[in-house]
VOGU-3710 file (C-alpha; in Angstrom, 3 decimals, decimal comma):
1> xxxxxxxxxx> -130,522/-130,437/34,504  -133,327/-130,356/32,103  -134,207/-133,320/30,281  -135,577/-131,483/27,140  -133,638/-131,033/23,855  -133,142/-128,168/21,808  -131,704/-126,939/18,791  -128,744/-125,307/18,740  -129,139/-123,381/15,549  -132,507/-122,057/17,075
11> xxxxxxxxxx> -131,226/-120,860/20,333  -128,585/-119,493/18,813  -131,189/-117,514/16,641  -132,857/-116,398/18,949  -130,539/-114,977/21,827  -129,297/-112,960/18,312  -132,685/-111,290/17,820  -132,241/-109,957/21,332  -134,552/-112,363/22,899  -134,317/-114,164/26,467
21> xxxxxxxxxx> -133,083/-117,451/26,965  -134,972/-119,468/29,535  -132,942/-121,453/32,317  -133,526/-124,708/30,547  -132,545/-123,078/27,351  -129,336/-121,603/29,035  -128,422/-124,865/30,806  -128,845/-127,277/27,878  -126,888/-125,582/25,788  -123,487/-125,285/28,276
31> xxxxxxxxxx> -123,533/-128,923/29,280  -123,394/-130,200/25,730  -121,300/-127,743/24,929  -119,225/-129,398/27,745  -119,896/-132,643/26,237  -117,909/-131,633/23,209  -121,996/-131,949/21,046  -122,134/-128,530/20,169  -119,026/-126,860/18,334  -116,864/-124,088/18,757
41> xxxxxxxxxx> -117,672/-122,323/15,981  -121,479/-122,350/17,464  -120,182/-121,643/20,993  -118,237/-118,539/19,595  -121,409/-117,459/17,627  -123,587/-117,572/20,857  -121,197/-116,011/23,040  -121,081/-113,020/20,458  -124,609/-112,629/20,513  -124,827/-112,857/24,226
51> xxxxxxxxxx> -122,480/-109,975/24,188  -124,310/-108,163/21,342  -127,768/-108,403/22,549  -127,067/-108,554/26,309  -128,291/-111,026/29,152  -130,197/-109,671/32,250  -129,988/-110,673/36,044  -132,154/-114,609/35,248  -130,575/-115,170/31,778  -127,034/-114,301/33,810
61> xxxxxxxxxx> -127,853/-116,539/36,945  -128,850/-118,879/35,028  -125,536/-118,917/32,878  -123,378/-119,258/36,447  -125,379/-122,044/37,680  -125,334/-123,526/34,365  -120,835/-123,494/34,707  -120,817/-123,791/38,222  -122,639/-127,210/37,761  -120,982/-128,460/34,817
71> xxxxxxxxxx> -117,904/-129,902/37,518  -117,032/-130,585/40,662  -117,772/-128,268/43,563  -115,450/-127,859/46,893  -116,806/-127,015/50,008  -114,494/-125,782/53,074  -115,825/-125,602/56,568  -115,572/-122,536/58,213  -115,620/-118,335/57,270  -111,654/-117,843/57,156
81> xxxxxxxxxx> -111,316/-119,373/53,297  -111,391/-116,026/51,487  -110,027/-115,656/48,212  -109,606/-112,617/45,917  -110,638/-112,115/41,929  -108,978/-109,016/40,288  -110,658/-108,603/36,693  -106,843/-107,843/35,650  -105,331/-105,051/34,144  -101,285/-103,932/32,993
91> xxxxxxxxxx> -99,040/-104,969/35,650  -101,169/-105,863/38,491  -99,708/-108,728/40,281  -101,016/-107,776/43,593  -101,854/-111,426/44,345  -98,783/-112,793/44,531  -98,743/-110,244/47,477  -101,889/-109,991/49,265  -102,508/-113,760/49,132  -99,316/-114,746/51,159
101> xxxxxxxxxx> -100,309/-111,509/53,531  -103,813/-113,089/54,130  -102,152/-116,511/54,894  -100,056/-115,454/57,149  -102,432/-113,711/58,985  -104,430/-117,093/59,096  -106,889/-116,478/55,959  -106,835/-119,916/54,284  -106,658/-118,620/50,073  -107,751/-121,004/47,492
111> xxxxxxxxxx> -106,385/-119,535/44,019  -107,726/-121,215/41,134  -106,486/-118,425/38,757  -106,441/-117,736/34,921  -104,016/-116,928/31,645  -104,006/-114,356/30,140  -107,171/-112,835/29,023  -106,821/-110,099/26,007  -104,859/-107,426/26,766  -103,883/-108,227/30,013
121> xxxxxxxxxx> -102,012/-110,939/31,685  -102,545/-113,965/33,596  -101,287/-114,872/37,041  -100,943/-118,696/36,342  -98,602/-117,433/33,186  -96,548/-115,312/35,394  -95,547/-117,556/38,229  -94,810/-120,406/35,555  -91,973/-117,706/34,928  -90,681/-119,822/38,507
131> xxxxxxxxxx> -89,371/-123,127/37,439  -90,582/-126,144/38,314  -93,833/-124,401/40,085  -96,425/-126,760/39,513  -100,189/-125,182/38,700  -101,249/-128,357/37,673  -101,967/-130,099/40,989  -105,494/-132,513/41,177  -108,582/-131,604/42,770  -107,512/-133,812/46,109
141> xxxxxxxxxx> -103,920/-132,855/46,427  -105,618/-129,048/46,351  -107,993/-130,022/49,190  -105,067/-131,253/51,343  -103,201/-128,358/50,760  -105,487/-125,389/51,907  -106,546/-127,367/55,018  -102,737/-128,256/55,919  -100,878/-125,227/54,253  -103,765/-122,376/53,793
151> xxxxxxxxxx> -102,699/-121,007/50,818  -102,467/-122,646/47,450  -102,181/-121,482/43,831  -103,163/-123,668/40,609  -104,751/-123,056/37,526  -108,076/-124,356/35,948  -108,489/-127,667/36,491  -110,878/-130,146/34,234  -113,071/-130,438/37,149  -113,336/-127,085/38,039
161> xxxxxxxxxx> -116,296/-125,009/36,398  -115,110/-126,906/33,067  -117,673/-124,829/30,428  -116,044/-121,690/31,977  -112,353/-123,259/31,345  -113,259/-124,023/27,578  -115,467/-120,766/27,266  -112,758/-118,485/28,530  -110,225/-119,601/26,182  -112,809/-118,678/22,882
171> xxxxxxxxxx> -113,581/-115,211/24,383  -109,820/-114,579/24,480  -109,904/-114,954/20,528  -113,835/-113,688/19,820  -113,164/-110,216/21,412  -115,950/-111,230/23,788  -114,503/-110,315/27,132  -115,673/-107,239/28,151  -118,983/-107,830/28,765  -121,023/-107,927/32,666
181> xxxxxxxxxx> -123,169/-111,508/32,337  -120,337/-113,195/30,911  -117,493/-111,867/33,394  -119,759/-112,249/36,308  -120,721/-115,985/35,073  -117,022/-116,982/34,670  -115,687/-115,339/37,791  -118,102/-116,663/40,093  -118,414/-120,223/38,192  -115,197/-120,399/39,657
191> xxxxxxxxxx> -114,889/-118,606/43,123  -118,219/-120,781/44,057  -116,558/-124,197/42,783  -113,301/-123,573/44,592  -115,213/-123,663/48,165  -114,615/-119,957/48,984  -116,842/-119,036/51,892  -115,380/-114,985/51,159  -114,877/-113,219/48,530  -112,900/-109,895/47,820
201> xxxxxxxxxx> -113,151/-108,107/44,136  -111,308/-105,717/42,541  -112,786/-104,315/39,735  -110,215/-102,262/37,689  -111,759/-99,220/35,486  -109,841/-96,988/32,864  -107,716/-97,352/29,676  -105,822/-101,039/30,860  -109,295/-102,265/31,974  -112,036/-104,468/30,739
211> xxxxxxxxxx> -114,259/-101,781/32,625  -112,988/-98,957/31,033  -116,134/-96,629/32,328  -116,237/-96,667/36,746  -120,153/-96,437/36,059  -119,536/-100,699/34,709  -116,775/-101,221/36,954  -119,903/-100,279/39,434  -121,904/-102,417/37,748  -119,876/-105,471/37,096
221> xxxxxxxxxx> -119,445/-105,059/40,959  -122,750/-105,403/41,961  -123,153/-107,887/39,702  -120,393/-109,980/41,346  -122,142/-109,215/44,634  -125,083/-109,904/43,791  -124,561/-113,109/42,815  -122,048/-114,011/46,278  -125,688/-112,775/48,385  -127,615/-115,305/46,154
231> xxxxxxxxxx> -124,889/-118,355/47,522  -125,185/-116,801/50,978  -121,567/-115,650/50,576  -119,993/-112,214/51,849  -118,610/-110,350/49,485  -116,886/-106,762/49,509  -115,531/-105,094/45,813  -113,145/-102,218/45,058  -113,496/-100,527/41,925  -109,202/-99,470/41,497
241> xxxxxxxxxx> -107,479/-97,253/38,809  -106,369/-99,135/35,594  -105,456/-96,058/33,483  -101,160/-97,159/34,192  -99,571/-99,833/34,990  -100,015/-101,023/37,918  -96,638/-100,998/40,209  -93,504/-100,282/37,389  -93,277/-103,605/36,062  -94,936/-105,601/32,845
251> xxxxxxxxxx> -93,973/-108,886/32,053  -93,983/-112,185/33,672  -90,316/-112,426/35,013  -90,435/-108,793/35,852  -93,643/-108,927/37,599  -92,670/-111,804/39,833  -89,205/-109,949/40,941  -91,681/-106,986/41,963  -93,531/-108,905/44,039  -91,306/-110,299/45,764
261> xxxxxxxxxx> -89,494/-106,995/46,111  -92,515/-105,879/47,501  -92,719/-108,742/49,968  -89,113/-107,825/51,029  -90,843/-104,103/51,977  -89,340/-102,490/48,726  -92,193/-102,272/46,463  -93,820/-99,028/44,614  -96,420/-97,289/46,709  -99,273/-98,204/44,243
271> xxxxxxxxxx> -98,837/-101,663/44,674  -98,051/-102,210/48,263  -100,738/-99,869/49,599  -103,479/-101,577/47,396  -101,694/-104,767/48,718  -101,925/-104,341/52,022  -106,136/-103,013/51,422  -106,645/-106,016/49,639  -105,309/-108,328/51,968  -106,934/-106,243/55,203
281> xxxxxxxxxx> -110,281/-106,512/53,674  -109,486/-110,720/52,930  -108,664/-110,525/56,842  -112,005/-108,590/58,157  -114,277/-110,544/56,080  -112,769/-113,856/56,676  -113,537/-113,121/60,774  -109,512/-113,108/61,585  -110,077/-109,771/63,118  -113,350/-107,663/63,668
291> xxxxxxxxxx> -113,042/-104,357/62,286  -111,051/-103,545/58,883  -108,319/-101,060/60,728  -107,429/-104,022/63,228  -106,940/-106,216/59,834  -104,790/-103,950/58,145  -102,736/-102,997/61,237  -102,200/-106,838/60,734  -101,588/-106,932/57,147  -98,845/-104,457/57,848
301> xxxxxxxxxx> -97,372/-106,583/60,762  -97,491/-109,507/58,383  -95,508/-107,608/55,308  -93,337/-105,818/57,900  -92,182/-108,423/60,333  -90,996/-110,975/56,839  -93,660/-113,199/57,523  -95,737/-112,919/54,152  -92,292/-113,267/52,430  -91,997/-116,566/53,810
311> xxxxxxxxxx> -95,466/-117,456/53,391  -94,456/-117,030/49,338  -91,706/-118,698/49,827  -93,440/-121,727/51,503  -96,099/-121,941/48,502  -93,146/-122,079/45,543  -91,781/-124,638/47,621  -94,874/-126,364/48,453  -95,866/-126,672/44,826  -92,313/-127,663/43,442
321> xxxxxxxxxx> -90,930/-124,376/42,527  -87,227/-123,128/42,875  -87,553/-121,290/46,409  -83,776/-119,936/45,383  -85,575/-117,590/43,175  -86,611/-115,027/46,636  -82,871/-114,420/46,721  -81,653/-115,380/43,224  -83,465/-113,574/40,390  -81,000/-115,025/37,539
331> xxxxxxxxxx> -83,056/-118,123/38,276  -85,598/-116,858/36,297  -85,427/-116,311/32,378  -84,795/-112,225/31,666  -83,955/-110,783/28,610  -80,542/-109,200/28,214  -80,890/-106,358/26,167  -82,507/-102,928/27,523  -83,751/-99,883/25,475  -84,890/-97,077/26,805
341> xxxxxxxxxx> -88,312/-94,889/25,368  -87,480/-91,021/25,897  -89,713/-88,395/26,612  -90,294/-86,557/22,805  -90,807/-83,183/25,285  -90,555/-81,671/29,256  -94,147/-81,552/30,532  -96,452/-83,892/32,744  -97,475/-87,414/32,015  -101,424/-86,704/31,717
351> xxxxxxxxxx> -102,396/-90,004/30,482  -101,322/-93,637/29,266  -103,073/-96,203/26,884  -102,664/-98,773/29,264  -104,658/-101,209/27,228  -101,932/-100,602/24,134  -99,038/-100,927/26,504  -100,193/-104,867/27,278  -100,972/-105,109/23,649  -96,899/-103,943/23,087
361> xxxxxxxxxx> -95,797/-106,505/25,698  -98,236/-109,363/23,603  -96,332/-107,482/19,947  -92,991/-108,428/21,975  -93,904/-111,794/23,160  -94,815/-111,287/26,080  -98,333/-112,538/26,146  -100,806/-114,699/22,618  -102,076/-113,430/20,137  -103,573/-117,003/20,032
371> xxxxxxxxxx> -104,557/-119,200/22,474  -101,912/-121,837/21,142  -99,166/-119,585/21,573  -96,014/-119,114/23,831  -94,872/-117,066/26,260  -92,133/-115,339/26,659  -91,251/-114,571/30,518  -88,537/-113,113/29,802  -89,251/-109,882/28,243  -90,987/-106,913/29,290
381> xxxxxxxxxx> -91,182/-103,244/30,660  -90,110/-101,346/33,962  -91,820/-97,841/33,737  -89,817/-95,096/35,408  -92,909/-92,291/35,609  -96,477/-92,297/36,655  -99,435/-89,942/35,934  -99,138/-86,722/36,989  -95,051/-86,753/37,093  -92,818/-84,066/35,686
391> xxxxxxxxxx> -90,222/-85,381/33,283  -87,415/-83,488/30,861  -87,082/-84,084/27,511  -85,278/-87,228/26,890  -85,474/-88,067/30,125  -86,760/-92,156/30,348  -89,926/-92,966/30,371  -89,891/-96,793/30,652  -87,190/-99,440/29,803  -88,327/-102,257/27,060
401> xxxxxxxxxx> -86,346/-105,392/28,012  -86,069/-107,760/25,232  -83,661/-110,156/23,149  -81,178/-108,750/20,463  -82,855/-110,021/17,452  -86,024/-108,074/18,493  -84,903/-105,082/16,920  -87,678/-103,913/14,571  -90,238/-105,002/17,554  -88,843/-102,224/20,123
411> xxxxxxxxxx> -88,610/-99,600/17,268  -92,233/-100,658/16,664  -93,444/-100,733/20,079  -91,406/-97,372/21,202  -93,099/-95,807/17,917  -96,840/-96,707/18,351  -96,272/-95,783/21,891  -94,681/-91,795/21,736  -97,368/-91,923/18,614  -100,431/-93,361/20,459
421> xxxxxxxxxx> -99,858/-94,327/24,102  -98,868/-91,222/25,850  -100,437/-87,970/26,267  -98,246/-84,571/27,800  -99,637/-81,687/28,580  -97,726/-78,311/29,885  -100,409/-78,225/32,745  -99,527/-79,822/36,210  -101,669/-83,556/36,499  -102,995/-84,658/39,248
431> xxxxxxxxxx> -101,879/-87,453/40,286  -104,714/-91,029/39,759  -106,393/-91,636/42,614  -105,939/-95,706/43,130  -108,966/-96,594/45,139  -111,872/-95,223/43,576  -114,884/-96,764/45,471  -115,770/-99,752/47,751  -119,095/-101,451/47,503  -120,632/-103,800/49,393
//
């Protein structure tokens, strides 16, 4: 770390007039950041010039190394500790799946995961919808765990990549999220902290994405590899479909019931099949087997034979959660009331606003509007039709779960929906294709 001192108002200043930071520059200004010298308010202001006037490849090295450094960093002997980043998306809960199919095929998956960011939802948010499930474990008792148990999940922790824990919580509220430097800075502050010798992206693209262009999906991918080759790590990324949800379920408690319906072989196609890919590609890179159709052969002996299941099973228990839940869903908080949202027409589902259908789950309560503000894992959506599907007039087109004094919510949400989140057409759709492109 540089011993200099700078201004803040000056570097601030300057990244606005579109100008490069230097790696002192850069450096400086996270770790007193860190050190609480340097204000949010400042913070926010720099971040929205970063994102206004752009960072290239030094500037966004430099900003990595600068939150990789600013805490502790884990380091795992061995190429099977793989873990998996998603840049999230409506619905996509595909961890809880793939991780305990990687495990059980003897992957060893750190998960130091996220809340919700914007739009979309957070994996640490929706397994709190388990009670008791402890995210909050120490730095140590983590350790133990992936070397005894290979497979834990918990959520930032102070000592983890700390400027990336405080940063990520003011580009939540600064509309500062979608943006390549800054997502590749956070992510791999993180992955590289966490002592992952592996890493497997998936970088969604389309109207529920960050990345809503694949030509930045692309980008943000080789971005993200990029920086894994620079820490001598190997890396693979899928750019996947984010224009519908993915699987049928949004919400927390709903989310969690899917996956583990999907564990139990009795998940949507979407979901499991990018599952099981996932999960093959955490197996092939992490040296469990050689090629990538021997690893998912695998994955698929893993999900089919019950053995991922249990692997789930073993980290809520491992981690203080109510194991009951696998066979008891009423464990879990659900809202009571269902209303349905009818097709206005017959025709073919040609498009979704995914990104407005996680901003109706957030309008029901189902993910913050501020970074102060509650959950509720009880509400949420199962969608009955995909892209490309036929439907009748009044025919369902998803189910809104919610409580009985959420009344004018649901006539809100099923309004700005029919008005703004769905697009018919008399034409036949093809359906989206889910894996769009690999890179590596």
């Amino acid at each position: 770390m540089s011993s200099q001192n700078f201004d803040v108002y000056s570097l601030i200043d300057k990244k606005k007039k579109g100008l490069k930071l230097s790696d002192p520059e850069i450096k400086w200004f996270i770790q007193n950041y860190t050190d609480n010298h340097i204000a949010d308010y400042q913070m926010s202001a720099m971040l929205m010039a970063m994102f206004l006037k752009g960072m290239d490849g030094k500037e966004t090295a430099s900003l990595t190394d600068a939150m990789l450094e600013s805490g502790e960093q884990l380091s795992f002997p061995g190429k099977n500790v793989v873990d998996k980043h998603s840049t999230g998306g409506v619905g996509d809960k595909a961890s809880f799946i793939l991780a305990p199919i990687a495990s059980a095929a003897g992957v060893k998956v750190p998960m130091i995961a996220g809340r919700g960011l914007g739009h979309t939802g957070g994996t640490v948010d929706k397994i709190e919808a388990i009670k008791g499930f402890n995210i909050n474990l120490d730095l140590k008792v983590f350790e133990e765990k992936l070397k005894t148990e290979g497979l834990v999940l918990i959520g930032q922790t102070p000592e983890i990549a700390p400027a990336d824990r405080l940063i990520y919580a003011l580009r939540d509220v600064t509309a500062t999220i979608d943006n390549i430097p800054l997502i590749t800075a956070s992510i791999m502050s993180k992955k590289l902290a966490e002592g992952a010798n592996a890493m497997v992206f998936d970088i969604k693209t389309g109207t529920g994405a960050f990345m809503t262009k694949t030509k930045d999906a692309r980008a943000l991918a080789k971005s993200l590899i990029q920086t894994a080759k620079r820490f001598k790590k190997k890396s693979i990324a899928l750019i996947t479909d984010m224009n519908q949800p993915l699987g049928n379920a949004v919400g927390h408690t709903h989310e969690i019931i899917e996956s583990i319906e999907t564990l139990k072989g009795n998940g949507p196609k979407d979901l499991t099949d990018l599952s099981l890919t996932l999960a093959a590609h955490m197996i092939h890179i992490g040296g469990v087997e050689k090629t990538f159709a021997k690893a998912l052969t695998k994955a698929n002996l893993m999900l089919s034979s019950g053995k991922a299941l249990e692997e789930f099973r073993r980290l809520i228990r491992s981690q203080g959660g109510d194991e009951r839940v696998i066979d008891d869903y009423t464990l879990m908080p659900q809202a009571k009331v269902a209303t349905q949202v009818l097709a206005p027409r017959r025709g073919s589902i040609k498009m979704f606003d995914n990104r407005l259908i996680g901003l109706l789950l957030i309008d029901l309560g189902g993910g913050r509007k501020s970074k102060t503000d509650q959950i509720d894992h009880a509400v949420g959506f199962i969608f009955h039709k995909k892209i490309g599907d036929t439907i009748k007039k009044d025919e369902p087109i998803f189910t809104i779960y919610h409580h009985s004094h959420q009344q004018e919510a649901v006539t809100r949400i099923k309004t700005k929906f029919l008005k703004e989140g769905l697009t018919m057409t008399s034409q036949k759709v093809r359906p989206s294709k889910l894996i769009i492109e690999t890179i590596k």
